[in-house]
Each structure stands twice: as C-alpha cells, then as structure tokens.
Residue frames as qw, qx, qy, qz and C-alpha x, y, z in Angstrom:
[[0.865, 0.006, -0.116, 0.489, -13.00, 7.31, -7.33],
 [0.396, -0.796, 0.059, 0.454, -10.43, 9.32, -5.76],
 [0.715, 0.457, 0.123, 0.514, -7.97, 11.15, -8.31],
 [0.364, -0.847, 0.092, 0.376, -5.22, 13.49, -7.31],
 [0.492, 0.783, -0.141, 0.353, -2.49, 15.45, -9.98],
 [0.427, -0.769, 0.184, 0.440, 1.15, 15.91, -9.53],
 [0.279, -0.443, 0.577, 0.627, 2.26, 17.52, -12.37],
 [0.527, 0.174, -0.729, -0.400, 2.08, 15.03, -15.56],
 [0.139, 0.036, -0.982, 0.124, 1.06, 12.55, -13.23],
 [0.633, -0.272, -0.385, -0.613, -2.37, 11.14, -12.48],
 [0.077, 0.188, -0.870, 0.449, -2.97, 9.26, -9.72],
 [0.604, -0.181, -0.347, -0.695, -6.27, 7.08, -8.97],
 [0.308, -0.224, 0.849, -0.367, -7.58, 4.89, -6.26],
 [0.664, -0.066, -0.592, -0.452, -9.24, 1.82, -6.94],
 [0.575, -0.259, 0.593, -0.501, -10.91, 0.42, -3.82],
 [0.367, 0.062, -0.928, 0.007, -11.01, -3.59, -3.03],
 [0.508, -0.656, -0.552, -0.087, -12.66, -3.13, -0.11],
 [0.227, -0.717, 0.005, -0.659, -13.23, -1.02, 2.98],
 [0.791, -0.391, -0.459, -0.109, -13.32, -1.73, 7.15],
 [0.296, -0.788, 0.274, -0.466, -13.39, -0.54, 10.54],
 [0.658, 0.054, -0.709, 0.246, -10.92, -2.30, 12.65],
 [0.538, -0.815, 0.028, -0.214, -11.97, -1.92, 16.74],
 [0.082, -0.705, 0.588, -0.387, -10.12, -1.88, 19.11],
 [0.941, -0.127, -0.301, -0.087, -9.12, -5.30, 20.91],
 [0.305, -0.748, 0.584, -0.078, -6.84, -5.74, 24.23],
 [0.834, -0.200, 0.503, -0.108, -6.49, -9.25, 22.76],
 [0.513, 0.241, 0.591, 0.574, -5.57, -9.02, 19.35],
 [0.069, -0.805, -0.141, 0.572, -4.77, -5.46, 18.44],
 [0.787, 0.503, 0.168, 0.315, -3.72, -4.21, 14.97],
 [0.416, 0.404, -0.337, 0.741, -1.92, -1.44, 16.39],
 [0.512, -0.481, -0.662, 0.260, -2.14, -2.12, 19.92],
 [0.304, -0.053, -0.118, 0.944, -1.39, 1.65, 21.11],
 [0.304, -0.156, -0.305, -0.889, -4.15, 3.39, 19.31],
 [0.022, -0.418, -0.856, 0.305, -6.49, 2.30, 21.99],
 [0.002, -0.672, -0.370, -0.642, -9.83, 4.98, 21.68],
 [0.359, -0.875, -0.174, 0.274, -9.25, 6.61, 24.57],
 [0.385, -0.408, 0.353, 0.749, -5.53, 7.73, 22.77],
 [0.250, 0.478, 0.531, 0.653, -7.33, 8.37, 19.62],
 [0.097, -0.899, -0.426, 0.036, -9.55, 10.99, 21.50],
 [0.308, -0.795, -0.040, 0.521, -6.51, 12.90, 21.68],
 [0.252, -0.079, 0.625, 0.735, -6.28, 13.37, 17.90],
 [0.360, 0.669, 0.460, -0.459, -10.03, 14.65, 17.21],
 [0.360, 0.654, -0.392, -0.538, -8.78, 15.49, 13.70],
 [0.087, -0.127, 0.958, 0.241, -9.09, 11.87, 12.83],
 [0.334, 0.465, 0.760, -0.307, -12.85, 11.90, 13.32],
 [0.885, 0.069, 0.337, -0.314, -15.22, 11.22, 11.21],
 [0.507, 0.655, -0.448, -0.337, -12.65, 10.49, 8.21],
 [0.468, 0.561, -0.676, 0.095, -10.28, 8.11, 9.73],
 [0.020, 0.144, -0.888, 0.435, -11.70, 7.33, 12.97],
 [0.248, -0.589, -0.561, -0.526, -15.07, 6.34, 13.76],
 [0.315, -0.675, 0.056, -0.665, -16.77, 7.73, 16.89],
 [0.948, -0.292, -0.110, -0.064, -16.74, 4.55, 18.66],
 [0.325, -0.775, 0.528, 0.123, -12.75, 4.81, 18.45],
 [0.757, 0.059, 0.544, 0.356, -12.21, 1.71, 15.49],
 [0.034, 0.572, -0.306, -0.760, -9.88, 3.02, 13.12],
 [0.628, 0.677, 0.190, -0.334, -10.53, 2.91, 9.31],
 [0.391, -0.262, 0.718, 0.513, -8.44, 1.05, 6.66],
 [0.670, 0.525, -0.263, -0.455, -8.79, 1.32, 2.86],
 [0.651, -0.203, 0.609, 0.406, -7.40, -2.04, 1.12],
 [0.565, 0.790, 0.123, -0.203, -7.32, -0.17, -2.51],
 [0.593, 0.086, 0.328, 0.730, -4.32, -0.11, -5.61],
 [0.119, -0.768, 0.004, 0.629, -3.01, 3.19, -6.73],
 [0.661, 0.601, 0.375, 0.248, -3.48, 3.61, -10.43],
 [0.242, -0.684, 0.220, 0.652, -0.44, 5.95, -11.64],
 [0.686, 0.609, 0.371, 0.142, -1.06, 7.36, -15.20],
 [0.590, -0.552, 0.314, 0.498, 2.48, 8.79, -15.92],
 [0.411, 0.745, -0.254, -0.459, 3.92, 9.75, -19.40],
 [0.328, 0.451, -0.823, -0.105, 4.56, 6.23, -21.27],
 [0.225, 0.164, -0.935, 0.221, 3.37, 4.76, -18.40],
 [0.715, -0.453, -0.146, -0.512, 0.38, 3.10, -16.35],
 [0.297, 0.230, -0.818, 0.436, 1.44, 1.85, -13.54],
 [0.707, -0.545, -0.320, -0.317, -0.41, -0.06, -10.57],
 [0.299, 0.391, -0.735, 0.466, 1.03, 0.10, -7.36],
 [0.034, -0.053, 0.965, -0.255, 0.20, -2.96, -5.33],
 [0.484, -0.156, -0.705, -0.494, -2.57, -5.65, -5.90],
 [0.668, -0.273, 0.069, -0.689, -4.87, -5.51, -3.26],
 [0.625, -0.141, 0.722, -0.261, -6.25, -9.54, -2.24],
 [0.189, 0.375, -0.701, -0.576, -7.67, -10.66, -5.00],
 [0.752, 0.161, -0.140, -0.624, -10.19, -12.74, -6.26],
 [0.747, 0.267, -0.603, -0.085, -10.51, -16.61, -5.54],
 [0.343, 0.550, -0.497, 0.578, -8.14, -16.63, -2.58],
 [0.601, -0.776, -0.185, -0.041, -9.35, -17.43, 1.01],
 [0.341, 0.452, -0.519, 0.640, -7.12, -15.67, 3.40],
 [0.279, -0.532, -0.705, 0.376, -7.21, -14.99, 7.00],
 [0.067, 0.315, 0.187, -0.928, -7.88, -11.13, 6.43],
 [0.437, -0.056, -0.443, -0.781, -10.83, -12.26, 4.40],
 [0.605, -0.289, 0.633, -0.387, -11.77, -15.22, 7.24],
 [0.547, 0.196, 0.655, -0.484, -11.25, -17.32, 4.89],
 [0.536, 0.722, 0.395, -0.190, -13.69, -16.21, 2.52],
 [0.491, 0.058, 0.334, 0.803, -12.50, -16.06, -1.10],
 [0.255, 0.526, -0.156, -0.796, -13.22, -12.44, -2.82],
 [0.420, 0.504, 0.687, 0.310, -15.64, -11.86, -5.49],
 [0.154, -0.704, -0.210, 0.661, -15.48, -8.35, -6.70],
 [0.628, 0.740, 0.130, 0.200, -15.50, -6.64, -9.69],
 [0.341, -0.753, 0.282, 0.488, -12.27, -4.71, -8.83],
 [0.472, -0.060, 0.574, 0.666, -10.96, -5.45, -12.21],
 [0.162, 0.754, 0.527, 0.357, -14.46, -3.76, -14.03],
 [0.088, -0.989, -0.113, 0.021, -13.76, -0.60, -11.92],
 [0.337, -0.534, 0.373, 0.679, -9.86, -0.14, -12.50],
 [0.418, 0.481, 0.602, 0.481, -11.37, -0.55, -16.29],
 [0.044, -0.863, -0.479, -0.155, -13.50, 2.45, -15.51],
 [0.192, -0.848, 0.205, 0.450, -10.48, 4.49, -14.35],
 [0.656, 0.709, -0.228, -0.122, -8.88, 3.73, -17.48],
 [0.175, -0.481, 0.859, -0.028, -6.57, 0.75, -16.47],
 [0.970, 0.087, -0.047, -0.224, -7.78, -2.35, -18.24],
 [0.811, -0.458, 0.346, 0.110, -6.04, -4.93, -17.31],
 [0.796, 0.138, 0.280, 0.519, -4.12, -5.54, -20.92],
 [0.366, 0.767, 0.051, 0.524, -2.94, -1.57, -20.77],
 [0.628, -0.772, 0.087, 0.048, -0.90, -1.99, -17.83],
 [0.780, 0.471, -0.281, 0.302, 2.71, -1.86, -18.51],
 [0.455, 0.327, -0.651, 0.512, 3.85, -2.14, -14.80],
 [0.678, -0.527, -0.470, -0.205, 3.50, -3.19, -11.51],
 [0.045, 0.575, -0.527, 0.624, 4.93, -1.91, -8.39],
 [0.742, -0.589, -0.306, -0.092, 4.17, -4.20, -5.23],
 [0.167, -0.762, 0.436, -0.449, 5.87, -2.13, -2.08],
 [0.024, -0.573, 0.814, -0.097, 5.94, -5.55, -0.91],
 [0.593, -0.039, -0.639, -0.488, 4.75, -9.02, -0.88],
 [0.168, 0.046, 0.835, -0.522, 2.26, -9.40, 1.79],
 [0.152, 0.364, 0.890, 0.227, -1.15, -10.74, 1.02],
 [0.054, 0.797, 0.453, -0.395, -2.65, -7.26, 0.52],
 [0.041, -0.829, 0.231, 0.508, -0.51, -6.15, -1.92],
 [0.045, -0.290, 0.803, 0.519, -0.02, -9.01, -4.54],
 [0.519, 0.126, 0.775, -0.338, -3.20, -10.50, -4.90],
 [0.528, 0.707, 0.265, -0.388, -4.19, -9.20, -8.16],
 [0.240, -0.386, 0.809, 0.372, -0.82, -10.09, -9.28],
 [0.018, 0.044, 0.955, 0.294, -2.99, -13.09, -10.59],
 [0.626, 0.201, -0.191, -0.729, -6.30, -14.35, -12.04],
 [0.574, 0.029, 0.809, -0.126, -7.78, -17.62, -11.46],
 [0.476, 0.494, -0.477, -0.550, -8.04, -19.21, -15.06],
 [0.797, -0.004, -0.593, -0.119, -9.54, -23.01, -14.98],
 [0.803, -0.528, -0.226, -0.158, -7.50, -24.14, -12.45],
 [0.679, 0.075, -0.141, 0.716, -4.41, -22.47, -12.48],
 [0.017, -0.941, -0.170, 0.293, -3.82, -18.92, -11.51],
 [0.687, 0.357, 0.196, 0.602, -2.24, -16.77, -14.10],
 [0.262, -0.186, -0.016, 0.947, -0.55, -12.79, -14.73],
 [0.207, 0.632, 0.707, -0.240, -3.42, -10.72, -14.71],
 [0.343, 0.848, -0.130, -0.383, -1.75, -7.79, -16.24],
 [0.910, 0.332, 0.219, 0.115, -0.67, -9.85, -19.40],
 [0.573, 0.720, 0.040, 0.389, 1.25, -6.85, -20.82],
 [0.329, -0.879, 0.322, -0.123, 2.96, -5.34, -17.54],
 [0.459, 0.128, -0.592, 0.650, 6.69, -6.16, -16.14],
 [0.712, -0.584, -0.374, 0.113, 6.27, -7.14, -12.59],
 [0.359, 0.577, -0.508, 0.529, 9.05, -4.91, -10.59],
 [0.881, -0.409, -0.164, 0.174, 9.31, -7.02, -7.41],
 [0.182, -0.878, 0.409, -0.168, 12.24, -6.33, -4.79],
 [0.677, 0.365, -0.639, 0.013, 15.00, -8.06, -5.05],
 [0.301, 0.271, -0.761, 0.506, 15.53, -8.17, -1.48],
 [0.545, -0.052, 0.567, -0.616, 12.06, -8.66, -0.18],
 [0.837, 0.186, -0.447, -0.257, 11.86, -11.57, -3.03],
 [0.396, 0.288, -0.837, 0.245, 14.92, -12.82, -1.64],
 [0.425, 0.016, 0.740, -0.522, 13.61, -13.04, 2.69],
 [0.735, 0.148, 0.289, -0.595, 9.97, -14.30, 1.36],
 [0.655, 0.343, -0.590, -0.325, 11.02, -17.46, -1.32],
 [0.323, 0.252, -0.899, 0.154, 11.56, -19.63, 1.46],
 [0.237, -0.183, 0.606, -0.737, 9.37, -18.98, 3.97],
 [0.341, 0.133, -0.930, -0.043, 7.52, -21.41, 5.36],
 [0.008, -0.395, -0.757, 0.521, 4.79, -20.18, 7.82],
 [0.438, 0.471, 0.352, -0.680, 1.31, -18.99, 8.23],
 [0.586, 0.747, 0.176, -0.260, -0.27, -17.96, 4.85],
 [0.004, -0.746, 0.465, 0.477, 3.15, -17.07, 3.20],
 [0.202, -0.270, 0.767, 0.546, 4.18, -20.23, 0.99],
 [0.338, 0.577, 0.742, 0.049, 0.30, -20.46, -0.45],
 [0.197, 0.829, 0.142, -0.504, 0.53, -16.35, -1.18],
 [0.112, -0.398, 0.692, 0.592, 4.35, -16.96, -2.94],
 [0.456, 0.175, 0.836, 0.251, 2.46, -20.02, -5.04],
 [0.329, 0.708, 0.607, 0.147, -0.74, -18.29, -6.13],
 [0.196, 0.965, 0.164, -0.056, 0.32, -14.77, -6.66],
 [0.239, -0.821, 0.451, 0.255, 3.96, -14.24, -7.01],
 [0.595, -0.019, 0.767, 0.241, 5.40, -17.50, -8.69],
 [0.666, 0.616, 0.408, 0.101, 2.99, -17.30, -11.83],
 [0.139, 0.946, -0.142, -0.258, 4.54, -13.83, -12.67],
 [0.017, -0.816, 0.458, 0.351, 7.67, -15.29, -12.52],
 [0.651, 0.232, 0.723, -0.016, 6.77, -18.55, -14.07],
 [0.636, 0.337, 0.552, 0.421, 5.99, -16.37, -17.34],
 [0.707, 0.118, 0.181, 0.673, 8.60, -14.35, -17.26],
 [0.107, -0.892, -0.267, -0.348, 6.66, -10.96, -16.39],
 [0.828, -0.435, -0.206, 0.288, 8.81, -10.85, -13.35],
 [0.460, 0.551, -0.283, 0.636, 12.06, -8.01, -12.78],
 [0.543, -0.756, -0.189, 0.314, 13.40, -7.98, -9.36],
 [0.428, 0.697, -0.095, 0.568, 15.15, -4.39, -8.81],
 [0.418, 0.206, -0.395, 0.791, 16.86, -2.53, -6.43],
 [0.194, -0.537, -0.630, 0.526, 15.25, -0.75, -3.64],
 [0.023, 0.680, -0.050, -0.731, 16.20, 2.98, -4.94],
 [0.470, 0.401, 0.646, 0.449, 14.69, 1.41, -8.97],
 [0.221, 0.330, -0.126, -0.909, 14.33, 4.56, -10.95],
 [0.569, 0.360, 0.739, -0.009, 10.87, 3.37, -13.07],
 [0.276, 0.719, 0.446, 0.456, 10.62, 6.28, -15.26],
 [0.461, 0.394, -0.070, 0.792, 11.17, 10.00, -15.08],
 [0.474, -0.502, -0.196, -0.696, 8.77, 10.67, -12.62],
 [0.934, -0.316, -0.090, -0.141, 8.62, 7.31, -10.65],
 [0.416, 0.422, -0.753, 0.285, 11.26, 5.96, -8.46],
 [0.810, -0.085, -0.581, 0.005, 11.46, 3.86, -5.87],
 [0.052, -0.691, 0.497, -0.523, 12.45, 4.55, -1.89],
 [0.359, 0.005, -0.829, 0.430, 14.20, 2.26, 0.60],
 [0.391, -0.500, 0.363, -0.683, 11.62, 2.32, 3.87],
 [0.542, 0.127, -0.757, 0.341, 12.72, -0.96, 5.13],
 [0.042, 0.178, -0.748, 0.638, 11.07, -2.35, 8.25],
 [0.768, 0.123, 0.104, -0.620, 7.58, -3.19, 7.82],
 [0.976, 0.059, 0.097, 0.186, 9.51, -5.85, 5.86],
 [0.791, -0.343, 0.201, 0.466, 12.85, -5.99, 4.66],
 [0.463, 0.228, 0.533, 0.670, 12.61, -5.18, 1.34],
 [0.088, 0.815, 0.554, -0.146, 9.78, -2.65, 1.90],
 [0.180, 0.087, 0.242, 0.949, 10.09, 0.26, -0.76],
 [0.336, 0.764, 0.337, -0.436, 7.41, 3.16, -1.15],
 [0.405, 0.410, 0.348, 0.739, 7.42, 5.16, -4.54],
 [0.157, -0.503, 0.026, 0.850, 8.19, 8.96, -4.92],
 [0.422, 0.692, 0.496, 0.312, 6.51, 10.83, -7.84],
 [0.238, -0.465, 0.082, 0.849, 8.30, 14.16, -9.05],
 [0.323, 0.485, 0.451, 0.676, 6.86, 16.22, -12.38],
 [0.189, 0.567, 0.030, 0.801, 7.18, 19.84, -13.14],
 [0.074, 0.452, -0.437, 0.774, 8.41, 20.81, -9.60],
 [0.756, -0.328, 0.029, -0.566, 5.17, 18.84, -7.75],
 [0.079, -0.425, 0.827, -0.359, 5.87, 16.18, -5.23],
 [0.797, -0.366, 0.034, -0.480, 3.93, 13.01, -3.50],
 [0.227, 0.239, -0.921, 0.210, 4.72, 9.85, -2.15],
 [0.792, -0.004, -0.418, -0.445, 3.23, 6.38, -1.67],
 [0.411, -0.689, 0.521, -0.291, 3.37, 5.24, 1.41],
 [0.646, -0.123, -0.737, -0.156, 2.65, 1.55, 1.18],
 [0.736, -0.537, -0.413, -0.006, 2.77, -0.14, 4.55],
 [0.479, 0.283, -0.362, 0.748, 5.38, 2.20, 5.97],
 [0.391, 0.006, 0.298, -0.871, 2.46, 4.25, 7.71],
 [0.125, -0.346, -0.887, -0.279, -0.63, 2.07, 7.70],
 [0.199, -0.805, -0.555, 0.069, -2.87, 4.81, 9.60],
 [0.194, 0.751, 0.023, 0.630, -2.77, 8.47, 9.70],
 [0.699, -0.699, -0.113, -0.098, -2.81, 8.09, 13.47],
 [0.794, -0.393, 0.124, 0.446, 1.24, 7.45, 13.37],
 [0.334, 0.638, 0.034, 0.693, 1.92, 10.87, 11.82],
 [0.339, -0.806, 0.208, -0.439, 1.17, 12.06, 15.48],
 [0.616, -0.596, 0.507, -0.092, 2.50, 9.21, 17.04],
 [0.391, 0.603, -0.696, 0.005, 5.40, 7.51, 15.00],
 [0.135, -0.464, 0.852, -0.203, 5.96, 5.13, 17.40],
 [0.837, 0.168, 0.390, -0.347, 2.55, 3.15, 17.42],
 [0.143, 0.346, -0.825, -0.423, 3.34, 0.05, 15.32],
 [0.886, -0.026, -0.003, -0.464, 1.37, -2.49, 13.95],
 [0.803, -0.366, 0.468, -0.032, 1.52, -6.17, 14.89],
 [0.828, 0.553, 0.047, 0.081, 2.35, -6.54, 11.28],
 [0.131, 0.875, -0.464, 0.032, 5.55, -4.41, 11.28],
 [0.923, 0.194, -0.245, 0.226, 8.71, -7.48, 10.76],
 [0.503, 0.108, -0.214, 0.830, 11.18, -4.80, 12.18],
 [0.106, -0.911, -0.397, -0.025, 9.37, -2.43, 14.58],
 [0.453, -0.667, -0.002, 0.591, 12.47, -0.35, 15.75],
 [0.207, 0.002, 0.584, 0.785, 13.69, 0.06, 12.10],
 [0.020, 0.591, 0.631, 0.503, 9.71, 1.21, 10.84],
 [0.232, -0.922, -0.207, 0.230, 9.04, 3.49, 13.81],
 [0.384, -0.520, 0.264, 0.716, 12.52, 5.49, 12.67],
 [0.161, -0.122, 0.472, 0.858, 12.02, 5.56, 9.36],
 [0.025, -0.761, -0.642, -0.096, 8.48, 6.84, 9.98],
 [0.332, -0.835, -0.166, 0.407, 10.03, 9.53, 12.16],
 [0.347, -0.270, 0.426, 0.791, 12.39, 10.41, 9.37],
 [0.268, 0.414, 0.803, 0.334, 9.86, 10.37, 7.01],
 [0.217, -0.882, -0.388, 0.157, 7.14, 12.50, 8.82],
 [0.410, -0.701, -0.015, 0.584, 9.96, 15.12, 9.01],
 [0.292, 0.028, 0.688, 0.663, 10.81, 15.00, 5.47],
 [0.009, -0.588, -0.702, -0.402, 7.33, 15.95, 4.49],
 [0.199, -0.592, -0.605, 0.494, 6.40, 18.26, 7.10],
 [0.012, 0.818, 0.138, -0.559, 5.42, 21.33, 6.16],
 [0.142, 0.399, -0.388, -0.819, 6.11, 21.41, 2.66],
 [0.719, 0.318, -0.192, -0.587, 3.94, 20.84, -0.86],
 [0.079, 0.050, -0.979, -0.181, 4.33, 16.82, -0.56],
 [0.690, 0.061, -0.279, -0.665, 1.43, 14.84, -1.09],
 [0.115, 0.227, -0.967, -0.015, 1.38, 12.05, 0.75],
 [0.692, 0.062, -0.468, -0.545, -0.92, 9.21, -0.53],
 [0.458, -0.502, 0.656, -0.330, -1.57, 6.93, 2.12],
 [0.302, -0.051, -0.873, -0.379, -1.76, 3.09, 0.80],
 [0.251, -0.330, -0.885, 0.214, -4.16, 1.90, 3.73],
 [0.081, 0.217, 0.297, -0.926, -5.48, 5.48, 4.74],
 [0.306, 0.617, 0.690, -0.223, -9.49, 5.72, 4.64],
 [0.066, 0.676, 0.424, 0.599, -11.27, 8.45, 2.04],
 [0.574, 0.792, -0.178, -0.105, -10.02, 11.25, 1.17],
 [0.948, -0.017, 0.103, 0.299, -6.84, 9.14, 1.83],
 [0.531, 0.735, 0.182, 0.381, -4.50, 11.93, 0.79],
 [0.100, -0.959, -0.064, -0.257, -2.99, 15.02, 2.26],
 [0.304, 0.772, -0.213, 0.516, -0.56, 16.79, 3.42],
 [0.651, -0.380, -0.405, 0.518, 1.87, 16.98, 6.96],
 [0.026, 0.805, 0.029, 0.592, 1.81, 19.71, 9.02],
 [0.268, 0.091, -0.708, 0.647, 3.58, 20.60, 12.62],
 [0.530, -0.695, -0.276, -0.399, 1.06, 20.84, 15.29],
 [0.740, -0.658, 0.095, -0.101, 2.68, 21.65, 18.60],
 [0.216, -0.642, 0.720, 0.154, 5.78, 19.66, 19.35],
 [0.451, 0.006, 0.877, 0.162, 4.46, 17.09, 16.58],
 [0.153, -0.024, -0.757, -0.635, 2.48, 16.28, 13.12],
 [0.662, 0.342, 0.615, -0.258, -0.85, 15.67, 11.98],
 [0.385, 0.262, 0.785, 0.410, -2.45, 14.63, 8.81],
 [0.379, 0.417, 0.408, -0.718, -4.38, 17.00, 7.10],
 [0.547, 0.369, 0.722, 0.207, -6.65, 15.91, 3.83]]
C-alpha cells in the first residue's frame, strides 16, 4: 500500500481495483487524450500511461489517520452492486480485509468524506447484510454535501436512483448521515474545498499540519494528463466549463510549491507534486 506523511497526518491508499482505459473515437472517457496527444507528455509513461497510449485509473479510498481522527475519503464501488463501470458484474473483493490491514477496520472509522456521490465514491458507504444493505462504517458520521445531496435526491436517470437507494439512503436511514457545507472544517487539519463542476456539490479536502500541505483531488482532476492540459474533460464532468477553470486555478495554486497533491483516480505512485514545464505543468511523482 501506498502511504504518504503530511505532518501529523497519515495518509493511505486502499485499492478496489485497477484498469487501463483505451482510447475509443466512439465512446471516449476523455475524448482529447487521444495517444497520439499523450505522446506529447512522455512523462506519463510507464506510470500513468501505457505504451499503447490507454491511460491508467486507480478506483482506490484514501485512508486519512489524523489526530482524533480516521477518516476515509470516498467509498470506492463496493461489494454486491452490479454497475455499468463493473458491466454489470457485482464486486467481490476483500477491500474491507485490506483497509483492516492499513489499520482502518471498519468499526474504527469515525468519518467519511465522499467528494461526491457518484457510483465510485459511495459504494462502500454500505454492506449487503441478508437482504438489505446497511452503514458499513457503524461508528463513522457520514459528511455528505449538502448541495450535491440536494441536485442528486431526485434524480431519476441512468444508475443514479438505484446508487441513492443502496448506498446513500441507508446512511441516512440510521442517522449516520451530516450534510455540510462545501468549505466544512472536519478537524484541525482537514477541511473541505469548493471545486464545483465535475458535479455541483463537488468538494476535494485540503490537509494542513505543522506547516506541510496536500490535497485530495477527488474527481476534480481524474488523470494526471490534465495538469498539462486543463482543458481535456471527461465525459463525466456535469459542468465542463466550470471544471476545466477550476482545474486551471487549481494547477496554479499548487505549482511549484511543497503541495502534495494526491490524485483520487491517479495510477501508482498516485502522488506528487506540480511543477512549470515551459509555458505549462506537469505531474511529477
């Protein structure tokens, strides 16, 4: 397992799963990043790209061990579940035996952070239990946006009112549940940041202790590939104009100095650091 320090803080990855997405003029995840434009980033290979030109995604939660606090930030798919980013197919994984093994059993969580609530990011919310699904982290408060609850309680298409039922609902069914503010402080260390446009509500989280920086991207960046080129979006993105800007704001923020940014989706070593290269950015691990 990955594990990165900032400060007091701890930080662990717990992989769900792995997987190279090609390229497709027909159904692109980020339709830009064709491999003839990746070739002009050669600092993606072998880590992030493969050779062939299909990029690399991680789907993994970010285990934050914090003074006071364990925090998880966002539940992966989850067990049980057919989706379409699984075809389908429900998960069977041990993902709960190896967040044990970083020292997160499941009843010594005592919060949850989900940057937002697409089906990669709540799934572990819950636990199939007979025939119900229930709160998997028994002892955690849920901290859910209040304003990407609100857009997502109604909806009605694709995948969305079967994700709300089986992973979101229970929580607030029993009462684990606190929707907060975009900018939630969680703890002296942890806070919340507005980066709005992937969804609505879409927060990342900021980690500060004794003078040391990082930040969690969630889906604000979903490939290291849009540190050089901000604009690429994925098909996913709810608000491209609004996520390509407040990538480009981002990316600047960070550049050149000691941040740490932690990518949610970014392949092994998944980490590292912005730097100017030219009249633009890369990643470096």
């Amino acid at each position: 397992m990955l594990t990165w320090r900032i400060g007091d803080v701890t930080v662990t990855r717990v992989v769900e799963m792995e997987l190279p997405v090609p390229y497709s003029p027909k159904h692109s995840f980020l339709k830009e990043a064709t491999p003839e434009a990746l070739k002009e980033m050669p600092w993606l290979v072998p880590h992030f790209v493969t050779p062939d030109g299909a990029l690399m995604l991680s789907i993994h939660a970010l285990c934050v061990d914090a003074p006071g606090l364990k925090l998880v930030v966002d539940t992966c798919v989850g067990n049980d579940k057919p989706r379409y980013l699984t075809r389908r197919q429900a998960l069977q994984t041990n993902f709960l035996e190896k967040m044990a093994e970083a020292g997160f059993a499941r009843e010594t969580v005592d919060a949850v952070v989900c940057t937002h609530l697409h089906v990669d990011h709540v799934g572990w919310n819950t636990m199939k239990d007979g025939e119900r699904f229930v709160p998997t982290f028994p002892n955690a408060r849920y901290l859910i946006g209040r304003e990407e609850y609100e857009h997502w309680k109604d909806v009605n298409e694709d995948e969305t009112p079967q994700i709300m039922a089986d992973s979101v609902t229970p929580i607030f069914e029993a009462g684990l549940a606190q929707t907060v503010e975009m900018d939630h402080r969680i703890s002296p260390e942890l806070r919340l940041v507005p980066t709005p446009g992937h969804t609505p509500g879409h927060v990342s989280v900021a980690i500060e202790s004794r003078g040391e920086t990082a930040f969690i991207t969630g889906d604000m960046m979903h490939h290291p590939c849009q540190v050089s080129r901000p604009d690429w979006t994925s098909e996913f993105d709810g608000d491209k104009q609004a996520g390509a800007a407040r990538r480009r704001t981002m990316i600047r923020e960070w550049a050149d100095k000691p941040c740490l940014v932690i990518g949610t989706h970014f392949a092994a070593p998944t980490a590292g650091r912005i730097v100017s290269d030219g009249a633009g950015y890369r990643f470096v691990a």
